[in-house]
N, C-alpha and C positions, 0 to 999 in steps of 0.2 A: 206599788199599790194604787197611784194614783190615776194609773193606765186603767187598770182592773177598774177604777170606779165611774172613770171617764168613760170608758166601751158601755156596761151595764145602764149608765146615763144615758145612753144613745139609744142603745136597744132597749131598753124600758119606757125612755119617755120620748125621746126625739123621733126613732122610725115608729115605734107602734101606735103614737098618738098623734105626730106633727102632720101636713104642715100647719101652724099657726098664719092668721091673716097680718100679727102686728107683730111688734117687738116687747112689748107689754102684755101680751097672752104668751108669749111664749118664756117669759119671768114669770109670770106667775104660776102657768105650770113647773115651771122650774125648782120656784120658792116650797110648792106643795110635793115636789118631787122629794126634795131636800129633806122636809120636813117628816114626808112616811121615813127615808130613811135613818134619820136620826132618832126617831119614835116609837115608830110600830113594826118595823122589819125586825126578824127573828135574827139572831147572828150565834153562829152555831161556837165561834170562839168567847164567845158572851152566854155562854150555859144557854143556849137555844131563849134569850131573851132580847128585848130593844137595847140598842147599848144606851140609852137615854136612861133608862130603869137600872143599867148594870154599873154604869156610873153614878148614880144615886144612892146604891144601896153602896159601893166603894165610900162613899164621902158619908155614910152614914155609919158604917163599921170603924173610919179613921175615929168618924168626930166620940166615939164612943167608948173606943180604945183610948185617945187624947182623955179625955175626960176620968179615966179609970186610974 
């Protein structure tokens, strides 16, 4: 899986938007790269949600269940 998300890192951010002039632009796109994907990318094994949300609502069904 790590391949799969290393290749998509390439072709999403590194060929279709690089080259960067520094090493600090190109973190930072990095950073915001990272960022759409833990946030707002749909993930179709995540019911077509961010897994950032899918994991959310996970620790809010446990904490709710615990509590019950």
């Amino acid at each position: 899986m790590a391949e799969t998300v290393n290749g998509l890192y390439k072709a999403e951010l590194i060929d279709r938007h690089g080259p960067w002039r520094t090493v600090d632009e190109a973190e930072l796109a990095t950073a915001a790269w990272v960022h759409f994907w833990n946030t707002r990318r749909l993930h179709s094994a995540c019911a077509d949600v961010p897994p950032a949300e899918y994991e959310a609502a996970y620790h809010s069904l446990q904490a709710t269940s615990e509590a019950a």
